[in-house]
Structure formats: C-alpha cells, structure tokens
C-alpha positions in Angstrom: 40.1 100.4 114.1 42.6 98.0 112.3 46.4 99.0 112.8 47.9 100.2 109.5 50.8 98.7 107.9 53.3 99.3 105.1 54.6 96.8 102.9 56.5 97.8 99.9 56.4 94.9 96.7 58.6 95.8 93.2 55.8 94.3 91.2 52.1 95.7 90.9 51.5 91.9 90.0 51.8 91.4 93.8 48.9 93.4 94.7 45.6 91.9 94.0 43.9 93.8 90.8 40.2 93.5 92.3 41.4 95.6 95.4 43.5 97.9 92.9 40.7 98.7 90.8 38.3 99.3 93.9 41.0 102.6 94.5 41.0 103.5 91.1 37.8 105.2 90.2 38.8 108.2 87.9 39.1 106.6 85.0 42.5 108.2 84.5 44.3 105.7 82.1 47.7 106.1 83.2 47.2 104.6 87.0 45.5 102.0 86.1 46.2 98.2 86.5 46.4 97.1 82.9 48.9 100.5 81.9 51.2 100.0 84.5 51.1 96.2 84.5 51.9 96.7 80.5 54.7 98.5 81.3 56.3 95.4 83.5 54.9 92.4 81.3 56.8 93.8 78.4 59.8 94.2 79.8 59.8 98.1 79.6 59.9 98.7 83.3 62.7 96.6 85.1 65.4 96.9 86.6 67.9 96.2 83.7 66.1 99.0 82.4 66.8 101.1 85.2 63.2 101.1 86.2 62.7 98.9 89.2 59.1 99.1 90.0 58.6 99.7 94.3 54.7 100.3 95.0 53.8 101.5 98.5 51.1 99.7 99.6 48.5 101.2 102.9 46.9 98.2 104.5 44.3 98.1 107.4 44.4 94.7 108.4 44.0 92.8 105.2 42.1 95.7 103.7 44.1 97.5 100.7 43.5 101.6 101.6 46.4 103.2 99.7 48.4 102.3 96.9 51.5 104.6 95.2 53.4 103.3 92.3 56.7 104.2 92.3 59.9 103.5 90.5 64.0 103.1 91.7 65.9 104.9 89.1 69.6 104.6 87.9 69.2 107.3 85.7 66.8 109.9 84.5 65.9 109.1 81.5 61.8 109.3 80.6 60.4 111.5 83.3 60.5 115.0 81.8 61.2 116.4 84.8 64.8 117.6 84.3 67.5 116.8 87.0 70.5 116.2 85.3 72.0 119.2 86.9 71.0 118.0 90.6 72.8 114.6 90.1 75.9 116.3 88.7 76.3 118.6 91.6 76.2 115.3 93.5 79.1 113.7 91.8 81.4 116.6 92.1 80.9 116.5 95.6 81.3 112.9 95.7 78.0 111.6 96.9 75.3 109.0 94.7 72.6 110.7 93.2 71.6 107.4 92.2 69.4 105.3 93.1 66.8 107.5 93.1 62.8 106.9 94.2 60.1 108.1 91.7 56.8 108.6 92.3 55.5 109.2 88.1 54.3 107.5 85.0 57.2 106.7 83.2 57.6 108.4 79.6 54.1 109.8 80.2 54.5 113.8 81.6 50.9 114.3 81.8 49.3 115.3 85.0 46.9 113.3 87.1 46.5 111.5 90.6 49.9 109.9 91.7 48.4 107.9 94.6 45.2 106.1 95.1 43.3 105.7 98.7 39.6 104.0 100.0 37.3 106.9 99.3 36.1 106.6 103.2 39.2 107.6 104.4 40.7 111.1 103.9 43.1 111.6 101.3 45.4 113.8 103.3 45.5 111.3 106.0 46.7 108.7 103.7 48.9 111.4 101.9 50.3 112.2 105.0 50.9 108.4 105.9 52.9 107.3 102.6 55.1 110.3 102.9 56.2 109.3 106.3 56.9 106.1 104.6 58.4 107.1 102.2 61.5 109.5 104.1 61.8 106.5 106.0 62.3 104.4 103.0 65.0 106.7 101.5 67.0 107.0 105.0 66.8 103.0 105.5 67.7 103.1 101.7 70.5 105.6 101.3 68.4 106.8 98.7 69.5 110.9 97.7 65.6 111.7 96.9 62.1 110.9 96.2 60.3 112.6 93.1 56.9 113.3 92.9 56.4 114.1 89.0 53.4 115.6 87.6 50.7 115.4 89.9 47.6 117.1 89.5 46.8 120.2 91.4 44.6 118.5 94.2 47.4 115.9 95.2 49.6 118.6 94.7 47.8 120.7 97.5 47.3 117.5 99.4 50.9 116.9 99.6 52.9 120.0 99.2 52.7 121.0 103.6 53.5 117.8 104.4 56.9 117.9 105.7 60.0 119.1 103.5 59.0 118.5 100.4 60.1 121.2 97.6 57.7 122.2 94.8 59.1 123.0 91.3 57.3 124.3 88.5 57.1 124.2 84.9 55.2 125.2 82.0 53.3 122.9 79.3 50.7 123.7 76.7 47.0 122.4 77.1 44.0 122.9 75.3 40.9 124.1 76.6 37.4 123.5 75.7 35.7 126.8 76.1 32.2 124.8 75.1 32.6 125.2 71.3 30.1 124.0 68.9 33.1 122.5 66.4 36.6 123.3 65.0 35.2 126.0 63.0 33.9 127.6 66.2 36.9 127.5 67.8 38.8 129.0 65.3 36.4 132.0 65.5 37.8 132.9 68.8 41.3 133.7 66.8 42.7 136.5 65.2 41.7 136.5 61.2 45.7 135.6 60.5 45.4 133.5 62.9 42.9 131.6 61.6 44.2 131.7 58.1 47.1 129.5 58.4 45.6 127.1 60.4 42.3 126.7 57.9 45.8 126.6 55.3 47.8 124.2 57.1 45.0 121.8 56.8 44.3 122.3 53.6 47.8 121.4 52.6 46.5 117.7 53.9 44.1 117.3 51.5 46.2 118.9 48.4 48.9 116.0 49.4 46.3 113.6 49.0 45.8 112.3 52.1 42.9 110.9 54.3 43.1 110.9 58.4 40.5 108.7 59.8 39.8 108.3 63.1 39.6 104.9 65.2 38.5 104.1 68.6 37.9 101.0 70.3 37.1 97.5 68.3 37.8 100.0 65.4 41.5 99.6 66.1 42.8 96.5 64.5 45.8 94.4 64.9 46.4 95.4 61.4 46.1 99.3 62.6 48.5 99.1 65.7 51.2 96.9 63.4 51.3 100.0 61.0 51.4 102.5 63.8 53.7 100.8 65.4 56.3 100.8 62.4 55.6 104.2 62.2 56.3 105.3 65.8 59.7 102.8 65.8 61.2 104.3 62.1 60.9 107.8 63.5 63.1 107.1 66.7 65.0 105.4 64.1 65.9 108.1 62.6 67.3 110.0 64.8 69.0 107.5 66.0 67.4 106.3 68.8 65.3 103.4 70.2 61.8 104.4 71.2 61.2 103.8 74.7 58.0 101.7 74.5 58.1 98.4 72.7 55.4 96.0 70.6 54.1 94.0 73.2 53.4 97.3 75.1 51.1 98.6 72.8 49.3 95.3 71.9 48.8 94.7 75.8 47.2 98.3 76.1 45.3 97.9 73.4 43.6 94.6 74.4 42.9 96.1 77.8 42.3 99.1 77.3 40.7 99.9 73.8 37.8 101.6 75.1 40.5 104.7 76.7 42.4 104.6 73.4 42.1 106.7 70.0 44.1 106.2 66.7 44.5 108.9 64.6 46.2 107.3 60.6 46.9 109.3 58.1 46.7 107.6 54.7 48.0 108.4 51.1 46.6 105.8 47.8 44.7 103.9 50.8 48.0 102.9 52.4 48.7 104.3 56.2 51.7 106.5 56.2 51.3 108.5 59.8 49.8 107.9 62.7 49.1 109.1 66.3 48.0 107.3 69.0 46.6 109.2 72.1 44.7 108.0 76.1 41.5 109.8 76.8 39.3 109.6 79.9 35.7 111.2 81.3 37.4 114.7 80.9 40.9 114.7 79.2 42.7 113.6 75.9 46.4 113.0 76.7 48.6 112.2 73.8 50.4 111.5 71.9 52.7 108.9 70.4 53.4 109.7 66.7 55.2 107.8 63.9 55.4 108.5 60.3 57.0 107.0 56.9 58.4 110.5 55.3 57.3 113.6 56.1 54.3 115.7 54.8 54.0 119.2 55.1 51.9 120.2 57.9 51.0 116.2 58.9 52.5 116.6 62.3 50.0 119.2 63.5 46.9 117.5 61.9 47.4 114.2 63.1 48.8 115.2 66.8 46.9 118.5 67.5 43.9 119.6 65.2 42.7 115.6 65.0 43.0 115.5 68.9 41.0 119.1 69.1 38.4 118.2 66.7 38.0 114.6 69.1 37.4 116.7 72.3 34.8 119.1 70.8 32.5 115.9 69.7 33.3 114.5 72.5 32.6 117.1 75.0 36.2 116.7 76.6 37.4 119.2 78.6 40.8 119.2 78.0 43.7 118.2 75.7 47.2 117.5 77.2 50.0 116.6 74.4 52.6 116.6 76.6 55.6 118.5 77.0 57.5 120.9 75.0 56.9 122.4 71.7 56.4 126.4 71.7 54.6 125.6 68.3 51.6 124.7 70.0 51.1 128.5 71.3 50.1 129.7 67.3 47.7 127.0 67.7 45.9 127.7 71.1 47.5 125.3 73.8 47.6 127.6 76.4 50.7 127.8 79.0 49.5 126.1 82.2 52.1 125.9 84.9 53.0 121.8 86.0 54.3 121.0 89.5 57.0 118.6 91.1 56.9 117.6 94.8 60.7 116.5 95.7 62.3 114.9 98.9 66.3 115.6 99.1 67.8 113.3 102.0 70.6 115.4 102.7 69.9 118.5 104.2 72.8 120.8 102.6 71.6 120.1 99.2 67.9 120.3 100.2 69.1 124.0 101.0 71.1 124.8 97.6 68.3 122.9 95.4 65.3 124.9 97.4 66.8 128.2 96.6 67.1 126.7 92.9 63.4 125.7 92.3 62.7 129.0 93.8 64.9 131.4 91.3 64.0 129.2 88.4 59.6 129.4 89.6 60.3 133.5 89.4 61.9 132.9 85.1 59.5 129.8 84.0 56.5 132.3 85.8 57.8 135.2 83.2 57.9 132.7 80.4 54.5 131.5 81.2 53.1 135.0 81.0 55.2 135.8 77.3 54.0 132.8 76.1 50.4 133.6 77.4 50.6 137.2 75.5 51.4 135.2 72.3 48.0 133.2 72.3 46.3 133.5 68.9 42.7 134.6 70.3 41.3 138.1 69.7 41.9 140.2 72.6 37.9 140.4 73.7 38.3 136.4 73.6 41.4 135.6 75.3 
C-alpha cells in the first residue's frame, strides 16, 4: 500500500481537474471544480478579500484520494454561520480570533458534502485522516479554530466522533416533495386559508402585468445574465451594500455550468424587471440569488419560492433549499429542518466556555424548531 501524504495548496488551480472530478460524483454544484474555481478566477475568493483559499489534499503516492476545500478567514463575513460573539470573547481576553480555517462554500449556506474521497476507500478513514491534518495545521498555524459549515448529515455523522470537534445547530426552511402531481396538488395538502392567499399572492403577478418565464441551460443568454445581473447588483445597492459575487462570477458559472443552473425573470411590457437565479442537482434546488428594478407586490415570493416549487414538482426533485433565514417561508410550507456545524477550538479554555454554549443554545433553536413546525400551513391529517 502506498504511504499517504498531505500537502496543502491555496489554489484549487494546483490540483489537477481530471483527478478532481474523478472524487466528485454527486453532481452537487457547489464542490465542483468550475464553482469554486469561479470563485478564485474572479477575484471573489483571495486573500485581499479575506478569503485565502487552503485545500487539503490526501495523496497515495501520486494518486489524488481526498480533497477538502477550505478557506483562511480574517473575518466572518459570508458563511451564515454566526461567530461574531466567539471572536469578541477572544479580543477581550486578548487573544486572535483571526485567522481562522474554514471548511464551507462561501456565501452559499446550503448543505451538502464538504470533503471529497476515492469511492474504494472508506470515507471515515479519510475523514478521520484530514481532521488529524487539520489540528495539526491550526497548532503549526496558531490558528484559534477550524469550521466545518453546513455539511450534510452523512459527513456530519462521519465526522462528528472524531476527536473534539463541537456540533452546533441551527434551523433553515426546506421544501419537500411529498410526490405531488403539481402546484395545485400541493396546495391541497394546506389549510383552505392557507391556500387562499397563496392562490392570491400569485394572482397579484398577473394583475401587475407581469410574465415569469423560466430558463435553463442554452436557454440562458448573455443577454439574460446581463439583466439579472443588474438586477441582483441595484438591490445590494440599495441598501447600501456591495453584493458579494461579481460579473465575471456569474458569466464563468454560467459557461460551465449551465446545465446545473435555472433562471427565473420576471417581465413587465416584454422588458425583464426581476429575476432569480438558483443551482439544482439529481435531487435538490438550492437557491437563490434575486435582483429586482422596484418592487412588485408579492414578486419576491413568486420568483424565489413558488417558481422554484413549481421547478421541482416537474422536475421530480426532492428537495428545495433557499437558504437561510426568513420565517416567511413557514406560511408557505418550507419546513424547519435543523442545520449542523462541526467546530475545532485550539485552546482548550474556550473550547470549554463555547461547548457549554452550542449546547444551551441546541436546547432554544430545538424549541424554535418545534414552534415553527406547529405553524406549518398543512391540514393536521397532512402534516
């Protein structure tokens, strides 16, 4: 057997993409070579930006086994995973919080696989492997932590026993496709009031006069993605703010991966005035990025939720993640489903004070989680 050996390289344009993509099978957008490789080409990820890329890289003999992107933050900015209160505790006792090492898709709190391995070798064996790695790499380092964000429930499992690693949870809404037939059918699972306002929110979108089409693959123009995109910037704009992913981003995703892509454009007179742009895989729609020139009642929720429900029941999906936040998604039957965190903390004191925190706070987002649940629009013989 070939001795494994680590090697750690801040670029993912370092690793070879044919041995990449032989580890990345799920078809899970976010991990894959052209996303991530977007995210650096563009000049999104760097270390200006406070995003220096570090991938961990599982070698036997020349043979790529493992791969983990991972990120050196000087800040916490776009992970959705909230730990402003951790690195403050830190400065008042004097010690760096920063840099920190992230294992996540940044600006993208959806969950999914955080590391890749060979399918012939176990994936707790090559979990086990990379977090060795990786406490070594934050003692060497001085680093204060390593962050695991968002990781779906298998890795989560595969990962959580392995040494002192600290699990915090959270609470999203997601979507579920309970087999339905089409919109209408899902709708019949919900409470006639219910019902009522959504059938009445979208009617407000034709009363305004506007027409949401749908575009997927070759079907998405430059022309499309230059209207989105102006849509998507003016609306960070106006709040003041600088959205975190740029141009060439999207027109690098795009040509790469158009076939994982839909684009949801609302338009009024045959001019685009909204539009949402959402990732989808064998099983999941993840979304979304939105934009929009002025605001029309009820346009939000059509282009970013009922567009994106309507694209999973014709498309057999089983799921439909739109991120974090937004309680207004309950009414509208994302269901609370608990996220996870997987978190190293170098130094043991605060590894103490922060365990007893994830635990209180697991016991008050578990009784949010189970409000939220009894606010679910669905009749009571559906729910």
């Amino acid at each position: 057997m070939n001795t494994r050996i680590i090697t750690w390289t801040n670029s993912i344009l370092e690793i070879d993409e044919e041995a990449y993509n032989a580890l990345q099978q799920s078809g899970y957008p976010f991990l894959s070579y052209p996303f991530l490789s977007a995210l650096e080409e563009s000049g999104v990820c760097t270390a200006e930006n406070g995003w220096q890329p570090m991938f961990l890289c599982v070698y036997e003999g020349s043979a790529l086994v493992g791969v983990m992107p991972g990120y050196l933050k000087s800040h916490s900015y776009g992970e959705y995973v909230f730990d402003w209160s951790w690195a403050h505790a830190y400065d008042q006792h004097q010690l760096p919080y920063y840099p920190k090492f992230i294992c996540a898709v940044p600006f993208t709190p959806v969950m999914g696989p955080r590391f890749l391995w060979d399918k012939q070798h176990e994936e707790h064996d090559v979990g086990c492997y990379m977090i060795e790695a990786i406490k070594t790499f934050c003692q060497e380092n001085n680093l204060s932590s390593w962050h695991c964000l968002f990781p779906d429930p298998e890795q989560h499992a595969c990962l959580e026993n392995l040494g002192d690693l600290l699990t915090r949870v959270d609470c999203q809404y997601h979507w579920h496709n309970r087999n339905y037939h089409s919109f209408e059918d899902f709708l019949l699972r919900m409470t006639s009031r219910k019902r009522k306002n959504i059938k009445k929110e979208r009617r407000r979108i034709i009363e305004q006069e506007l027409k949401i089409k749908r575009f997927t693959s070759v079907g998405i123009t430059d022309e499309l993605l230059e209207h989105f995109y102006l849509f998507y910037h003016s609306t960070y704009l106006k709040r003041g703010r600088q959205g975190y992913l740029n141009k060439r981003f999207f027109k690098s995703v795009l040509a790469q991966l158009k076939d994982q892509i839909l684009l949801v454009m609302a338009f009024r007179e045959d001019q685009p005035v909204a539009g949402s742009l959402f990732f989808y895989d064998q099983t999941a729609l993840y979304g979304r990025y939105w934009g929009s020139l002025q605001e029309y009642d009820g346009l939000h929720f059509e282009c970013c939720y009922y567009q994106g429900i309507e694209f999973c029941i014709e498309h057999s999906l089983l799921r439909f993640d739109p991120g974090t936040q937004g309680e207004h998604k309950i009414s509208r039957g994302f269901e609370p489903t608990f996220t996870r965190s997987l978190h190293y903390i170098s130094h043991s004191g605060f590894r103490d004070a922060i365990s007893r925190f994830v635990q209180q706070e697991r016991i008050h987002i578990e009784a949010y989680a189970n409000e939220a649940r009894s606010l679910l629009p669905f009749n009571q013989e559906n729910s």
